[in-house]
N, C-alpha and C positions, 0 to 999 in steps of 0.2 A: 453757316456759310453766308448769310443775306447779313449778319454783321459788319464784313469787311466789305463784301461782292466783288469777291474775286474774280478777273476774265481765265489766270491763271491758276493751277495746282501743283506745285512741282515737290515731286515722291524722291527721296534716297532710295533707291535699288543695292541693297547690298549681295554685290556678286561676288564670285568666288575670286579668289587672283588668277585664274586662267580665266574668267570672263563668264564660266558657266554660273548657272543658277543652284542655290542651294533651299531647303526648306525655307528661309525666311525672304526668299529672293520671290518664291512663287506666291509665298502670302502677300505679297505690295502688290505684284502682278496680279493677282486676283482680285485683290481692293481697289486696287485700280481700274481693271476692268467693270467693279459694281460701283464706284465713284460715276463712273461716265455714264454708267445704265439711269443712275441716281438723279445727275446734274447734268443734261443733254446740252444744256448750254454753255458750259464751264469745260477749258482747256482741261487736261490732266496730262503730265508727263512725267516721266521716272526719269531719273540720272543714277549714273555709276557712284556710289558712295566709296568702293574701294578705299582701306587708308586713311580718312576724313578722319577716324576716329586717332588712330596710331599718333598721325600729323597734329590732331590739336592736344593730345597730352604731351609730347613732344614740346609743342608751345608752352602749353601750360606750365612745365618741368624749367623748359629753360627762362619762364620769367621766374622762376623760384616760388611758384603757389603752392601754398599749402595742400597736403591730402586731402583734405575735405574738401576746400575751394574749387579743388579741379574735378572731383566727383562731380560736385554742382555742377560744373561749367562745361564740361567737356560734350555732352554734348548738343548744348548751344553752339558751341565753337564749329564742331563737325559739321553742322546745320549750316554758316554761315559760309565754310568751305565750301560745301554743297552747290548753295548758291552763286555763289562767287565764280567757280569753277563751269556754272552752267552761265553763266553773264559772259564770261571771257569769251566761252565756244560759239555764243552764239552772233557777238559782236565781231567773232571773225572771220566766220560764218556769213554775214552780211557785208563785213568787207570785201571780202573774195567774190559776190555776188556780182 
């Protein structure tokens, strides 16, 4: 962590499509919660992953990438959704403010 020094940490939460939590939803929530016990000084926040992944092979598919290319890539691409998705909310979030 002292490589980048991050103020922030933002976590994919992969939730169910009704919104609940499943096994892998509670493992980031629990890493999350020892992330923070960890790093008292460093933000940590989860976002909804939903789809990220469906969406970037989707992309993938429709630039016409290869199988293997989009293994590679897809989930970088999710990652980048993720992000993305948490920038839009939060800029309009501060608009509305």
């Amino acid at each position: 962590m002292a490589r980048y020094d991050p103020e922030l940490v933002l976590l994919g939460l992969p939730r169910r499509t009704d919104g609940s939590y499943g096994p892998e939803a509670e493992k980031i929530a629990k890493l999350t919660e020892e992330l923070r016990t960890a790093y008292p000084d460093r933000r940590f926040e989860t976002w909804d992953e939903r789809y990220t992944t469906v969406i970037a092979q989707r992309a993938l598919l429709e630039a016409d990438v290869s199988r293997k290319k989009r293994k590679e890539r897809v989930d970088k691409i999710a990652a980048a959704l993720i992000l993305q998705s948490w920038i839009d909310f939060r800029s309009i979030k501060q608009g509305s403010a």
